[in-house]
C-alpha positions, 0 to 999 in steps of 0.5 A, a space after each residue: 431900468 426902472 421908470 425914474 432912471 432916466 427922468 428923476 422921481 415918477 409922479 404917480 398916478 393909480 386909477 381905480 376903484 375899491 377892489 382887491 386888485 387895485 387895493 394890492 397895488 394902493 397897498 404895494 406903493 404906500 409900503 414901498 414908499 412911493 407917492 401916488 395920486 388917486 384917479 377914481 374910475 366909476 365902475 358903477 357908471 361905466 367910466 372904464 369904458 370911457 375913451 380915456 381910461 381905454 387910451 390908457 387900458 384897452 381892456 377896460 379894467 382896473 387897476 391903471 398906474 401912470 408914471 409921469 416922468 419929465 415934461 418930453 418923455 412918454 408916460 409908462 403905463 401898466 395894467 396889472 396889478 401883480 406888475 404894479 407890486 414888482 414895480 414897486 419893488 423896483 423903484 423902492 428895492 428892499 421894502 416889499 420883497 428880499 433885495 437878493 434873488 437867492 432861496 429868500 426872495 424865492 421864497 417871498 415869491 412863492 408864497 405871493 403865487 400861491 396866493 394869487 394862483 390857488 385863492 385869487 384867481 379862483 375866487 374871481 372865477 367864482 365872482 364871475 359866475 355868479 348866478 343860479 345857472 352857474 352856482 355848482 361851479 361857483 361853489 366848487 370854486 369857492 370851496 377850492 379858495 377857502 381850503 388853500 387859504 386855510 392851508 395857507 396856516 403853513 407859511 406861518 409856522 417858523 415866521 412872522 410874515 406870509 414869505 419869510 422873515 419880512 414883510 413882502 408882496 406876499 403879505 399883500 395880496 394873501 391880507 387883500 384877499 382873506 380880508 375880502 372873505 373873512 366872514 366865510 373864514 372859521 377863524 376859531 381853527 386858525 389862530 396863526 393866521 388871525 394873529 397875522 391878519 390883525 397884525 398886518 392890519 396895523 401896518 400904517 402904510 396897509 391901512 393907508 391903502 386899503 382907505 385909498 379909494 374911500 375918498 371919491 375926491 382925487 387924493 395923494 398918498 
């Protein structure tokens, strides 16, 4: 049962900064749809520590999306990303992932973990140990990402998108994360992803999302 089943149309809140993470989840809901409001956290300054973001994340991460329903009910919160996006999917069945769990959504699905497994998550690890005690790991690890996302030139073989014949979450998080490590792409080598990465660059809704923290004011999507 998704968030507005009991309580009508979510007021939306997504708070974050501009980071890949938070910029998927931006990108999830404008493509499914859904109106958000913009809650800036101030990384820089330390606002994720703050009492109020941890009452929501006790983490102290980002991305946080809020659903308010009615006045009574209990706000629903997630902090993840990936969660955020099946979210999405949930309250707007269709837009961002094939509607029937059959071989088509399967397929949209492994391609958005292969992603988020062999290129996100590796290019994180490698953020985080950044420094020059720690630079031969950092390297293996970026070495690791570059490679499965040149070899990522697969999924695009007999199709338009990332994970299958329609635009999905796929799609998401493998634009995010080549268009945070593109200059360390040799574009020249892979004509069918530079294709797809200008292509998806257009969609509306992904720019829309991938502008979504420019704004510091609070904005509504």
């Amino acid at each position: 049962m998704s968030a507005s089943d009991k309580s009508g149309t979510p007021d939306l809140e997504l708070h974050g900064a501009k980071t890949g993470n938070c910029l998927r989840a931006a990108i999830g809901l404008s493509e499914a749809g859904l109106p958000y409001k913009i809650r800036h956290v101030d990384l820089g300054r330390g606002e994720q520590r703050d009492e109020a973001h941890l009452a929501l994340n006790p983490a102290g991460k980002v991305p946080v999306l809020v659903a308010r329903g009615s006045v009574n009910a209990q706000a629903f919160v997630l902090t993840q990303s990936s969660a955020i996006l099946f979210y999405a999917d949930a309250e707007a069945p269709g837009r961002i992932l094939p509607l029937h769990a059959d071989r088509t959504r399967i397929r949209a699905l492994e391609a958005f973990f292969y992603f988020t497994s062999d290129v996100i998550a590796l290019n994180g690890a490698a953020f985080s140990l950044r420094g020059p005690e720690f630079s031969g790991a950092a390297a293996t690890l970026t070495e690791r990402y570059l490679r499965a996302i040149t070899a990522s030139e697969r999924f695009l073989i007999d199709t338009e998108f990332m994970g299958g014949a329609t635009f999905s979450i796929a799609d998401i998080a493998a634009f995010t994360i080549i268009s945070a490590v593109s200059r360390q792409l040799p574009w020249n080598h892979l004509p069918r992803l530079a294709a797809w990465h200008d292509w998806i660059g257009r969609r509306p809704a992904v720019q829309a999302g991938m502008r979504a923290f420019d704004d510091k004011r609070e904005t509504v999507n």
